[in-house]
GUNU-157162 format. One record per residue: residue number from 1; residue in three letters; z, x, y of N, C-alpha, C, O, CB in turn. Coordinates in steps of 0.2 Angstrom, whole numbers. Glycine has a CB too. Example, Ala and Ser with C-alpha at 12.3 -4.5 7.8 and 13.67 -1.06 7.14 Angstrom:
BEGIN
<mido = 1; fiti = ala; n_w = 39; n_u = 66; n_v = -28; ca_w = 39; ca_u = 62; ca_v = -22; c_w = 39; c_u = 66; c_v = -16; o_w = 42; o_u = 71; o_v = -17; cb_w = 45; cb_u = 57; cb_v = -22> $
<mido = 2; fiti = ser; n_w = 35; n_u = 64; n_v = -11; ca_w = 36; ca_u = 68; ca_v = -5; c_w = 39; c_u = 64; c_v = 0; o_w = 40; o_u = 67; o_v = 6; cb_w = 29; cb_u = 70; cb_v = -3> $
END
This chain:
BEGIN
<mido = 1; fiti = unk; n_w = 0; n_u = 4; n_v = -6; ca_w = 0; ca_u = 0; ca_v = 0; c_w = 0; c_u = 4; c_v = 6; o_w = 4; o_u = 9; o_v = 7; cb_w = 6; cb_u = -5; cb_v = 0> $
<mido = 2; fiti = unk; n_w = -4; n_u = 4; n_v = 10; ca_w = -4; ca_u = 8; ca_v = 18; c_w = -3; c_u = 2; c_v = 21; o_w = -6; o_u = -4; o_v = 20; cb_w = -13; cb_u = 13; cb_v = 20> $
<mido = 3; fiti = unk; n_w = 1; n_u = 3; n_v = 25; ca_w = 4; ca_u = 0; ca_v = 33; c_w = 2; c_u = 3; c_v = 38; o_w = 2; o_u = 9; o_v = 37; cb_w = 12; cb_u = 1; cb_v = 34> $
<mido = 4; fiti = unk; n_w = 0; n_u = 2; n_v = 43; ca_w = -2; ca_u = 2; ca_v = 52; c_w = 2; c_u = 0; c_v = 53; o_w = 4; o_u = -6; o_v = 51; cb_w = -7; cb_u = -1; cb_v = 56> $
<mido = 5; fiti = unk; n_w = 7; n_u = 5; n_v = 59; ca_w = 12; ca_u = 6; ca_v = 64; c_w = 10; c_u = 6; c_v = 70; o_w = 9; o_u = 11; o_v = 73; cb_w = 13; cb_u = 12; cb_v = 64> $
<mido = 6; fiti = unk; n_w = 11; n_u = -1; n_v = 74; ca_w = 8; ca_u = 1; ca_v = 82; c_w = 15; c_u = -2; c_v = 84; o_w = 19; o_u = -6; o_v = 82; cb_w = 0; cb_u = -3; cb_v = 85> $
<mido = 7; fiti = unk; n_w = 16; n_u = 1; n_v = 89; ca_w = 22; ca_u = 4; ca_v = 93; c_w = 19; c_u = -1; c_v = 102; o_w = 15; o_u = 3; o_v = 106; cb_w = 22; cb_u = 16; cb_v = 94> $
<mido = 8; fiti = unk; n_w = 20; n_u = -7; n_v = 104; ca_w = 19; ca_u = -9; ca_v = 111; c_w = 25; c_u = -8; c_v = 117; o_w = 31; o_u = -8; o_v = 119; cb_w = 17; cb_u = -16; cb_v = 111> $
<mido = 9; fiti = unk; n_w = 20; n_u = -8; n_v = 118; ca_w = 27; ca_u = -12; ca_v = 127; c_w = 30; c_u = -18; c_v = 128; o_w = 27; o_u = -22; o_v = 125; cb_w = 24; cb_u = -13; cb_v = 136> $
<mido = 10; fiti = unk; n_w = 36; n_u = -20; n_v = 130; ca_w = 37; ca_u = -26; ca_v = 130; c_w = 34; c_u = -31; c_v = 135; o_w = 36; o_u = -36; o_v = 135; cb_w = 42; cb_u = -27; cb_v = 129> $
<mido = 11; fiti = unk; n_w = 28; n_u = -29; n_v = 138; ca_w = 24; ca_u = -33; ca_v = 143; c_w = 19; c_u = -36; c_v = 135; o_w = 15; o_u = -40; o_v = 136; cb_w = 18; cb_u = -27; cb_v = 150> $
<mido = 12; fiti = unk; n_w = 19; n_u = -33; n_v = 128; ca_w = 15; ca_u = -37; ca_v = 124; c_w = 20; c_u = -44; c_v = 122; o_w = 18; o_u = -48; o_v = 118; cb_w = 12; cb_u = -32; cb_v = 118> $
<mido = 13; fiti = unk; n_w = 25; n_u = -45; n_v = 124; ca_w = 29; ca_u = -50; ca_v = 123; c_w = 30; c_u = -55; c_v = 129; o_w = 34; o_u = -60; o_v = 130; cb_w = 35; cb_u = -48; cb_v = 122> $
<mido = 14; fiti = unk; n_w = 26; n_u = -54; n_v = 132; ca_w = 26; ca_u = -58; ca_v = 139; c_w = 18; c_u = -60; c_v = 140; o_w = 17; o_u = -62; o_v = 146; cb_w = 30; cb_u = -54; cb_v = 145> $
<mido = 15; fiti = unk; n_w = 13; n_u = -59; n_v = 135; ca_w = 9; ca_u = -63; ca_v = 133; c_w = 9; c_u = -69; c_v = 136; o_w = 14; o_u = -73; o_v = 135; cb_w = 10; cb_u = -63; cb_v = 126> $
<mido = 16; fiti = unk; n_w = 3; n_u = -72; n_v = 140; ca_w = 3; ca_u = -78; ca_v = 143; c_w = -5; c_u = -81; c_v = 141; o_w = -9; o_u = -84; o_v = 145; cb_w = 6; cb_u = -77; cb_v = 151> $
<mido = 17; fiti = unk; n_w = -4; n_u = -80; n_v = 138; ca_w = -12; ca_u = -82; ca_v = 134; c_w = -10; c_u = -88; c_v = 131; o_w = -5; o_u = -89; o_v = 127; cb_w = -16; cb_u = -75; cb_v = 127> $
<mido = 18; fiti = unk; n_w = -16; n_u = -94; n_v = 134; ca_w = -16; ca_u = -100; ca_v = 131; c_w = -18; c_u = -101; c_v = 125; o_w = -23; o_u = -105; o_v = 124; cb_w = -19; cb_u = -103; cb_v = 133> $
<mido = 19; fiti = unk; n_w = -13; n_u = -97; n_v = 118; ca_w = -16; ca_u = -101; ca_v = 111; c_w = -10; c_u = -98; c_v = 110; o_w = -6; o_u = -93; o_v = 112; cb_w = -23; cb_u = -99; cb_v = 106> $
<mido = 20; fiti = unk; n_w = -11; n_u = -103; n_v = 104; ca_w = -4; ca_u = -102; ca_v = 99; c_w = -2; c_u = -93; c_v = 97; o_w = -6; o_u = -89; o_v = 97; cb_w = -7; cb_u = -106; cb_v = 90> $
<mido = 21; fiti = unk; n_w = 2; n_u = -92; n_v = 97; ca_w = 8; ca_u = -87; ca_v = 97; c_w = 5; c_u = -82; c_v = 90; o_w = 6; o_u = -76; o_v = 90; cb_w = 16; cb_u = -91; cb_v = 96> $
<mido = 22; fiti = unk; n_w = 0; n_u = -85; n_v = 83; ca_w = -2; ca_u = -82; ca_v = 79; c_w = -7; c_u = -80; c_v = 80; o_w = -9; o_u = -75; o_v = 77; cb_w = -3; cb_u = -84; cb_v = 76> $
<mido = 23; fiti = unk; n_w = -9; n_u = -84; n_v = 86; ca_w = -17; ca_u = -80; ca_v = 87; c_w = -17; c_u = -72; c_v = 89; o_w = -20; o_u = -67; o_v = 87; cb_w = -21; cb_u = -84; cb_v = 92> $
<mido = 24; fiti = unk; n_w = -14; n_u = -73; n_v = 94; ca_w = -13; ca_u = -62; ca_v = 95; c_w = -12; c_u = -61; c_v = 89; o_w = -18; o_u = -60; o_v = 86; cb_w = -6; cb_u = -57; cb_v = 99> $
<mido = 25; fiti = unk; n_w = -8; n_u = -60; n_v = 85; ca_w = -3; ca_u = -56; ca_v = 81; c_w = -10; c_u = -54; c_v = 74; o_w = -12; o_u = -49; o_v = 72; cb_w = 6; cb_u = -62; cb_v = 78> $
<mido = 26; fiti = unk; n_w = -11; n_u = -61; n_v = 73; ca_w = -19; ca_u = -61; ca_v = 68; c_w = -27; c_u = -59; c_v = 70; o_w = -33; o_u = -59; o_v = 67; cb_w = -20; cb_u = -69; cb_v = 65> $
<mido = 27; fiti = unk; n_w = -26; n_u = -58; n_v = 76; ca_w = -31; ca_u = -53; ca_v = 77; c_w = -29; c_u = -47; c_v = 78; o_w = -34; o_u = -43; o_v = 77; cb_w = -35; cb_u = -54; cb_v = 83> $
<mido = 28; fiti = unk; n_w = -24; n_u = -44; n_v = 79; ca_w = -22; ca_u = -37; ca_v = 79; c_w = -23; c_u = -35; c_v = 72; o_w = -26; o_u = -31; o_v = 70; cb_w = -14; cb_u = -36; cb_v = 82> $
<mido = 29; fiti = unk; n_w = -18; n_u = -43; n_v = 66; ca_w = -17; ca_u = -37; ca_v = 58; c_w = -26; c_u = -39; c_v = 56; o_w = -28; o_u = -35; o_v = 52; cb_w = -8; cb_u = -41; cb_v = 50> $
<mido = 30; fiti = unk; n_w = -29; n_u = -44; n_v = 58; ca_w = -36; ca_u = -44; ca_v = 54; c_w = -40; c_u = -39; c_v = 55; o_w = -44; o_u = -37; o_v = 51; cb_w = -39; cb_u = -49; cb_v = 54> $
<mido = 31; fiti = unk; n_w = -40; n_u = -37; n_v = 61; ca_w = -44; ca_u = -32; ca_v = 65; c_w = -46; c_u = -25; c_v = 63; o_w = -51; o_u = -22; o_v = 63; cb_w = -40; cb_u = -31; cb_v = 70> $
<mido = 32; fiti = unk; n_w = -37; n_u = -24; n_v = 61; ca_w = -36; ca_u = -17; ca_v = 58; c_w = -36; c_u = -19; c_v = 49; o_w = -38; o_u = -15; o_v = 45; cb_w = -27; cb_u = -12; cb_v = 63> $
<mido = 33; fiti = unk; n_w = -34; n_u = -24; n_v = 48; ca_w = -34; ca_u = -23; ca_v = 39; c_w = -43; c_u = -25; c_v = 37; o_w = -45; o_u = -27; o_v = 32; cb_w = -27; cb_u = -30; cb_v = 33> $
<mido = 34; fiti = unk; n_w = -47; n_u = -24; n_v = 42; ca_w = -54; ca_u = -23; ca_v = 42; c_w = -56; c_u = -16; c_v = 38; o_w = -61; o_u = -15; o_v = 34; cb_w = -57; cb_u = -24; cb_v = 50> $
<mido = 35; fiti = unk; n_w = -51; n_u = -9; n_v = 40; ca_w = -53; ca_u = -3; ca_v = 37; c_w = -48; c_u = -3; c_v = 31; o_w = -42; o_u = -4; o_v = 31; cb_w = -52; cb_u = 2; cb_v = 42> $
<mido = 36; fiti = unk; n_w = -53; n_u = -1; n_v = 27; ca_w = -51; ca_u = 0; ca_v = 20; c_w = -44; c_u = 4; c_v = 20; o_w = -39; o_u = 3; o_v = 17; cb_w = -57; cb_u = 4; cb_v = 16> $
<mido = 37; fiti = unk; n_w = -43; n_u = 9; n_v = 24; ca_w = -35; ca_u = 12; ca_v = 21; c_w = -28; c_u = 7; c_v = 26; o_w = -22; o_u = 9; o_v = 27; cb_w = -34; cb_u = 23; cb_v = 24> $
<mido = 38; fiti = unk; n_w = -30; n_u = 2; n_v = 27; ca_w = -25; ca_u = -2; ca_v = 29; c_w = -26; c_u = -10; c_v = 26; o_w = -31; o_u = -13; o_v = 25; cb_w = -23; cb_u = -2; cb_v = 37> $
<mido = 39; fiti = unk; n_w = -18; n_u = -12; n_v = 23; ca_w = -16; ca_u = -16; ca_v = 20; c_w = -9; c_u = -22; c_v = 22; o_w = -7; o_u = -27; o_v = 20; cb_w = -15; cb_u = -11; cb_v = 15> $
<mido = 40; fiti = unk; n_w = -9; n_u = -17; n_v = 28; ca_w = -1; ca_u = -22; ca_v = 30; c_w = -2; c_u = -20; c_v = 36; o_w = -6; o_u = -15; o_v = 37; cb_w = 8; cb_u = -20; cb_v = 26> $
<mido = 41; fiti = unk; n_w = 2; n_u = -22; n_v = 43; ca_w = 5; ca_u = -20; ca_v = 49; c_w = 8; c_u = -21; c_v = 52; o_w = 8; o_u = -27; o_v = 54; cb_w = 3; cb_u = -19; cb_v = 53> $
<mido = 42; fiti = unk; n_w = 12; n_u = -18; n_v = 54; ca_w = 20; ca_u = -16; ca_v = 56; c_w = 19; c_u = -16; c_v = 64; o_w = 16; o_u = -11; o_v = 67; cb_w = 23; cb_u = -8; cb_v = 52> $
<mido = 43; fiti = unk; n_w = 23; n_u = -23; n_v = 66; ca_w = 22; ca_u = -20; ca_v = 76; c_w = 29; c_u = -21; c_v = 78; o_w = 32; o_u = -26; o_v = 76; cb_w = 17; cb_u = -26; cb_v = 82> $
<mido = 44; fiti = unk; n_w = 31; n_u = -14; n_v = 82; ca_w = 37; ca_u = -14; ca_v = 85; c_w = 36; c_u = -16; c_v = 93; o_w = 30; o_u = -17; o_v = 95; cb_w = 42; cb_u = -7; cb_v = 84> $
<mido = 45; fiti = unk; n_w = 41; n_u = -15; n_v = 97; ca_w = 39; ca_u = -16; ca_v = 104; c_w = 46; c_u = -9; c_v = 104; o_w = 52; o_u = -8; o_v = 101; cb_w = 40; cb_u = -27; cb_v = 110> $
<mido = 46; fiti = unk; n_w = 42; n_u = -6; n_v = 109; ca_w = 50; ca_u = 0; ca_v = 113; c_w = 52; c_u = 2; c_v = 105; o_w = 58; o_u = 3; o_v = 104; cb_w = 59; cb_u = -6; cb_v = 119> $
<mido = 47; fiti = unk; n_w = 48; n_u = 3; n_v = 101; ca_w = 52; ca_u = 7; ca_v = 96; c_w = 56; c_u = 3; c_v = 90; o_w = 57; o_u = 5; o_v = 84; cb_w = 56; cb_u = 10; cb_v = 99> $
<mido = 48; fiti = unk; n_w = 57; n_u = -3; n_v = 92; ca_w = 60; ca_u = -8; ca_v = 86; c_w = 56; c_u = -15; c_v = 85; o_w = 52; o_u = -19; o_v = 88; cb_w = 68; cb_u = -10; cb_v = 88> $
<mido = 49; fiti = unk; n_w = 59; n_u = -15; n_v = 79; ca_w = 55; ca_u = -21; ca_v = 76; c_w = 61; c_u = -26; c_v = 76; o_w = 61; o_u = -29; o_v = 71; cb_w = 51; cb_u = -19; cb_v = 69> $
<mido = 50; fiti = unk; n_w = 65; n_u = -27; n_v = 80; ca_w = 71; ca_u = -33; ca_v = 82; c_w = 66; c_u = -38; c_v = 85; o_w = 68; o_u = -44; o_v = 85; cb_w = 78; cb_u = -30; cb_v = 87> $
<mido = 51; fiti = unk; n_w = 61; n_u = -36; n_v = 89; ca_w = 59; ca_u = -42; ca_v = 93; c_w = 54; c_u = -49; c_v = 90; o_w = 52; o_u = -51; o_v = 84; cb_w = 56; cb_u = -40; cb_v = 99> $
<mido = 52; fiti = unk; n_w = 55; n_u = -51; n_v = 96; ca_w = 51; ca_u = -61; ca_v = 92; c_w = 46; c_u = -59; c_v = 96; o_w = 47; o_u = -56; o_v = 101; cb_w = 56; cb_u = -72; cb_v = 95> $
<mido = 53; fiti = unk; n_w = 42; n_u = -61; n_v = 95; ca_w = 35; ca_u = -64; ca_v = 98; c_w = 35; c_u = -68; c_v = 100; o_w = 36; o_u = -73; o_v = 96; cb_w = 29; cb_u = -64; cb_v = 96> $
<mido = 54; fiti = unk; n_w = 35; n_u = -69; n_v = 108; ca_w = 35; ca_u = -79; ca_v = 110; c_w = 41; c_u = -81; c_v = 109; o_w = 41; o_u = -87; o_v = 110; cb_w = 29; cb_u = -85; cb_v = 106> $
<mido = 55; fiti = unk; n_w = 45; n_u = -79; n_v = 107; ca_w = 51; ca_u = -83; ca_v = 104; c_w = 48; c_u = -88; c_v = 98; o_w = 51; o_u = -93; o_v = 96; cb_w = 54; cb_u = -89; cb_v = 110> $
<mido = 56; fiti = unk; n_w = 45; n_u = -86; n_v = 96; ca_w = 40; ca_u = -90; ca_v = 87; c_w = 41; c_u = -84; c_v = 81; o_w = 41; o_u = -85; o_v = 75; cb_w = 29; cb_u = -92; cb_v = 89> $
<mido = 57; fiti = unk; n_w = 40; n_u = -78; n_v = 84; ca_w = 37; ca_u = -73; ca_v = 75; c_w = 42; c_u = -67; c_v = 79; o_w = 42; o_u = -64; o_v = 84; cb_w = 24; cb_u = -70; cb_v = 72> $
<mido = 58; fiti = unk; n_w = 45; n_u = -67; n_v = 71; ca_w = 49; ca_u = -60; ca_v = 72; c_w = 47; c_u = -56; c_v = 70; o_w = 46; o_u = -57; o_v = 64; cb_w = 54; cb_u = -60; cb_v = 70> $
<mido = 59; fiti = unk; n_w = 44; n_u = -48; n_v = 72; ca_w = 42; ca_u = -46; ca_v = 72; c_w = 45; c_u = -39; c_v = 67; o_w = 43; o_u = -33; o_v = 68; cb_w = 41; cb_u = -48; cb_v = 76> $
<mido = 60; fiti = unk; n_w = 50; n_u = -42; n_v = 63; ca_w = 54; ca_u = -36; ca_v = 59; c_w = 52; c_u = -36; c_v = 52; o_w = 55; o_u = -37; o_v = 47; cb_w = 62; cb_u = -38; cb_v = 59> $
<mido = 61; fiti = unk; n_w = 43; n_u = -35; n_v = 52; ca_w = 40; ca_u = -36; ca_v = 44; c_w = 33; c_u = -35; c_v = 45; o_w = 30; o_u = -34; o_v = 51; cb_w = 41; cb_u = -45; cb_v = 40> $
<mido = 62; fiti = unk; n_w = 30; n_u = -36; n_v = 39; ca_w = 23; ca_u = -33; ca_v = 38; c_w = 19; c_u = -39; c_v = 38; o_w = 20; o_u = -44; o_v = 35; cb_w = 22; cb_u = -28; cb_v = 32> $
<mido = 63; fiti = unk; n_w = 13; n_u = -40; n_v = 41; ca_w = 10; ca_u = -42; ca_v = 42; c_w = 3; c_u = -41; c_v = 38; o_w = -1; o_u = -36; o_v = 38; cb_w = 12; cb_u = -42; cb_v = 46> $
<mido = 64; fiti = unk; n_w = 2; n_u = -48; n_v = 35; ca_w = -4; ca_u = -44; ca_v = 29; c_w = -12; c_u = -50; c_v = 35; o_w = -11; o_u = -54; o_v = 40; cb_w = -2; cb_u = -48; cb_v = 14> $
<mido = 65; fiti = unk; n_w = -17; n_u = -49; n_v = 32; ca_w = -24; ca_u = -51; ca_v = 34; c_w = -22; c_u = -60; c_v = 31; o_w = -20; o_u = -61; o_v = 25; cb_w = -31; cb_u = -46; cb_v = 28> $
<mido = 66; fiti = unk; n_w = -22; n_u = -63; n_v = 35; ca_w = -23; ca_u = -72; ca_v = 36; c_w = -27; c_u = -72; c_v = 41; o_w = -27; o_u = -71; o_v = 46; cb_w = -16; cb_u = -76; cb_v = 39> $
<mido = 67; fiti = unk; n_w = -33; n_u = -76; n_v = 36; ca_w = -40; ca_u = -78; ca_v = 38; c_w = -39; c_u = -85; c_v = 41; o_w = -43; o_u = -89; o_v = 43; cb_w = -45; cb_u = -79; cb_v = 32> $
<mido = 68; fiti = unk; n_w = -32; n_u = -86; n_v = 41; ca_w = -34; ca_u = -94; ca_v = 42; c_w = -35; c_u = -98; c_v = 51; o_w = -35; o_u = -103; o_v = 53; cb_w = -28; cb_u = -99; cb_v = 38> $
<mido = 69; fiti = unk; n_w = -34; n_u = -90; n_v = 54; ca_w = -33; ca_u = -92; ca_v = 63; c_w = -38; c_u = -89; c_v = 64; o_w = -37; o_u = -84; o_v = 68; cb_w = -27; cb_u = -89; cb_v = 69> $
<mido = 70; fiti = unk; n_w = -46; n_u = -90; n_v = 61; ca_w = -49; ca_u = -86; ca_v = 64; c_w = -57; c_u = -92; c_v = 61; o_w = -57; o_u = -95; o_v = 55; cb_w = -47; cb_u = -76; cb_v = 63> $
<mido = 71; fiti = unk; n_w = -62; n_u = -93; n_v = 64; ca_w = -65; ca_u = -100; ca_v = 65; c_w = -69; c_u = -101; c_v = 71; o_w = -70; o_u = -97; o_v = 75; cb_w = -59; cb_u = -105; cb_v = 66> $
<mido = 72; fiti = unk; n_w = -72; n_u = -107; n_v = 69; ca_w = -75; ca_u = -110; ca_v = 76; c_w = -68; c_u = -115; c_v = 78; o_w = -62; o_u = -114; o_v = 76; cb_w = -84; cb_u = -116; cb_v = 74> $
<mido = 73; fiti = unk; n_w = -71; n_u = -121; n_v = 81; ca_w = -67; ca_u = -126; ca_v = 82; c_w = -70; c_u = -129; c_v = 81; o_w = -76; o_u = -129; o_v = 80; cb_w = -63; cb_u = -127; cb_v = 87> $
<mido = 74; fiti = unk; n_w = -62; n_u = -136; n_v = 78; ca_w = -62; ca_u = -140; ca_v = 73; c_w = -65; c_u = -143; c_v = 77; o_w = -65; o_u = -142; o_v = 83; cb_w = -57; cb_u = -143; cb_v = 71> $
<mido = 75; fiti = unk; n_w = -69; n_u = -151; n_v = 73; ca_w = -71; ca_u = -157; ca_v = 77; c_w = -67; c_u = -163; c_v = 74; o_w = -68; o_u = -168; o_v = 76; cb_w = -78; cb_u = -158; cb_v = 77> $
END
């Protein structure tokens, strides 16, 4: 299993982008588990992985490739 390590500021927690709170987080892990030597990813802000995203996803775990936020829109 290879993990991706990205390390943000916490200006990425103050995120004011109109969509749901998954949608960053699943373009960042699909983005990068696009290259064959990653498998999971790991996002801290300032070095730890104590924080929430949005106050919705905690951010103390690995995150694998979920295809399911990514689409046209529904009708």
């Amino acid at each position: 299993m290879n993990i991706c390590y990205l390390n943000f500021d916490d200006a990425f927690l103050k995120s004011s982008l109109d969509v749901k709170p998954e949608l960053p987080i699943y373009a960042i892990v699909n983005s990068l588990s696009e290259l064959s030597s990653v498998n999971k990813v790991q996002i801290t802000v300032n070095g730890t992985a104590e924080a929430v995203f949005r106050d919705t996803i905690p951010l103390n775990t690995t995150f694998e490739r979920n295809l399911d936020y990514i689409g046209g829109e529904k009708n």
